[in-house]
C-alpha positions in Angstrom: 120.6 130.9 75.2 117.8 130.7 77.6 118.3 127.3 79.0 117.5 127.8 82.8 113.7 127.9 82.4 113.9 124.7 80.7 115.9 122.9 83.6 113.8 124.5 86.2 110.6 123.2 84.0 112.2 119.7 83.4 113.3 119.3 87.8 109.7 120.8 88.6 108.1 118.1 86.6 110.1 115.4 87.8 109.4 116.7 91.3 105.6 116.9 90.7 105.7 113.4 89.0 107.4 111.8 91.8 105.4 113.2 94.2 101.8 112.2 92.4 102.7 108.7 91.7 101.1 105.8 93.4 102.3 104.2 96.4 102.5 100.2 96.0 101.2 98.5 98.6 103.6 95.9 100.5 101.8 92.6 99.5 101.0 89.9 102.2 103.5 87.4 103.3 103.0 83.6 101.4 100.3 81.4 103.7 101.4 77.4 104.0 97.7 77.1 102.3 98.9 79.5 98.7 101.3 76.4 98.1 100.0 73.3 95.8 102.6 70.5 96.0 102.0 67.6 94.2 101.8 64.8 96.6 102.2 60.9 96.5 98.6 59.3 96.5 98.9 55.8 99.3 99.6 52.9 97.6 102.3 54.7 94.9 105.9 53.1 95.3 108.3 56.0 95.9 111.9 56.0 94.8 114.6 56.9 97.6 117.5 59.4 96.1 120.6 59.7 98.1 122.4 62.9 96.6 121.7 64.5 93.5 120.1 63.0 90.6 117.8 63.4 87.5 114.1 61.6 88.1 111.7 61.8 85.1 108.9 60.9 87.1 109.4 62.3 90.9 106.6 63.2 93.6 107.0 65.5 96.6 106.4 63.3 100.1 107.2 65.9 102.3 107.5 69.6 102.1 108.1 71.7 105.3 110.5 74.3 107.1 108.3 77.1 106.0 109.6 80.0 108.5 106.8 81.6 110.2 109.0 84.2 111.9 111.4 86.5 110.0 114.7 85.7 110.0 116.9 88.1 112.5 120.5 89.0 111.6 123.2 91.1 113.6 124.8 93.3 110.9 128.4 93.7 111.4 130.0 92.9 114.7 
Protein backbone atom coordinates (compact mmCIF):
# COMPACT_ATOMS: atom_id res chain seq x y z
CA UNK A 1 0.00 0.00 0.00
CA UNK A 2 1.86 2.79 -1.35
CA UNK A 3 -0.35 5.67 -0.43
CA UNK A 4 2.27 8.42 0.65
CA UNK A 5 3.20 9.42 -2.91
CA UNK A 6 -0.29 9.94 -3.60
CA UNK A 7 -0.81 12.40 -0.52
CA UNK A 8 2.36 14.14 -1.18
CA UNK A 9 1.10 14.40 -5.09
CA UNK A 10 -2.52 15.48 -4.07
CA UNK A 11 -0.83 18.46 -1.06
CA UNK A 12 1.83 19.50 -3.84
CA UNK A 13 -0.89 20.21 -6.30
CA UNK A 14 -3.09 21.96 -4.07
CA UNK A 15 -0.05 24.01 -3.02
CA UNK A 16 0.88 24.79 -6.72
CA UNK A 17 -2.87 25.56 -7.47
CA UNK A 18 -3.21 27.93 -4.68
CA UNK A 19 -0.20 29.60 -5.38
CA UNK A 20 -0.95 30.13 -9.36
CA UNK A 21 -4.37 31.34 -9.05
CA UNK A 22 -5.42 34.83 -9.79
CA UNK A 23 -5.49 37.56 -7.31
CA UNK A 24 -8.95 39.55 -7.49
CA UNK A 25 -8.62 42.87 -7.44
CA UNK A 26 -10.53 44.93 -4.56
CA UNK A 27 -13.12 46.77 -6.72
CA UNK A 28 -13.68 50.60 -6.32
CA UNK A 29 -15.83 52.00 -3.61
CA UNK A 30 -19.77 53.05 -5.05
CA UNK A 31 -19.65 56.95 -6.48
CA UNK A 32 -23.00 59.19 -5.44
CA UNK A 33 -23.12 59.39 -9.50
CA UNK A 34 -23.36 54.93 -9.99
CA UNK A 35 -26.81 55.42 -8.19
CA UNK A 36 -30.16 56.06 -10.55
CA UNK A 37 -33.03 56.90 -8.23
CA UNK A 38 -36.11 57.53 -9.55
CA UNK A 39 -37.18 60.98 -8.76
CA UNK A 40 -40.44 63.10 -8.54
CA UNK A 41 -40.72 65.25 -11.83
CA UNK A 42 -42.13 69.26 -10.37
CA UNK A 43 -45.62 69.48 -10.63
CA UNK A 44 -46.31 65.57 -9.41
CA UNK A 45 -48.46 65.48 -6.07
CA UNK A 46 -46.48 63.38 -3.53
CA UNK A 47 -48.10 61.28 -0.85
CA UNK A 48 -46.67 61.86 2.87
CA UNK A 49 -46.24 58.22 4.88
CA UNK A 50 -45.84 58.45 8.55
CA UNK A 51 -44.51 54.81 9.50
CA UNK A 52 -44.60 51.88 7.52
CA UNK A 53 -46.90 51.20 4.79
CA UNK A 54 -47.53 49.53 1.25
CA UNK A 55 -47.58 52.30 -1.76
CA UNK A 56 -48.28 50.96 -5.28
CA UNK A 57 -47.18 53.83 -6.83
CA UNK A 58 -44.24 55.65 -4.65
CA UNK A 59 -41.36 58.08 -5.96
CA UNK A 60 -38.01 58.71 -4.15
CA UNK A 61 -37.84 62.78 -3.14
CA UNK A 62 -34.85 62.60 -1.31
CA UNK A 63 -32.03 60.17 -1.05
CA UNK A 64 -28.83 61.05 1.04
CA UNK A 65 -26.57 60.02 4.00
CA UNK A 66 -24.21 58.36 1.65
CA UNK A 67 -20.97 57.94 4.00
CA UNK A 68 -17.96 59.23 2.32
CA UNK A 69 -15.63 58.13 5.13
CA UNK A 70 -15.42 54.56 6.43
CA UNK A 71 -17.00 53.92 9.40
CA UNK A 72 -14.44 53.52 12.48
CA UNK A 73 -15.23 51.09 15.30
CA UNK A 74 -13.25 50.37 18.77
CA UNK A 75 -13.28 46.57 18.98
CA UNK A 76 -13.77 45.38 22.39
CA UNK A 77 -13.15 47.71 25.33
Amino acid sequence: MNIIPYIIMLVASYVISYALQPKPQTPKPASQDEFDFPQADEGTPQAVVFGDAWLSDWMVLTVGNYRTAPVKTKQGK
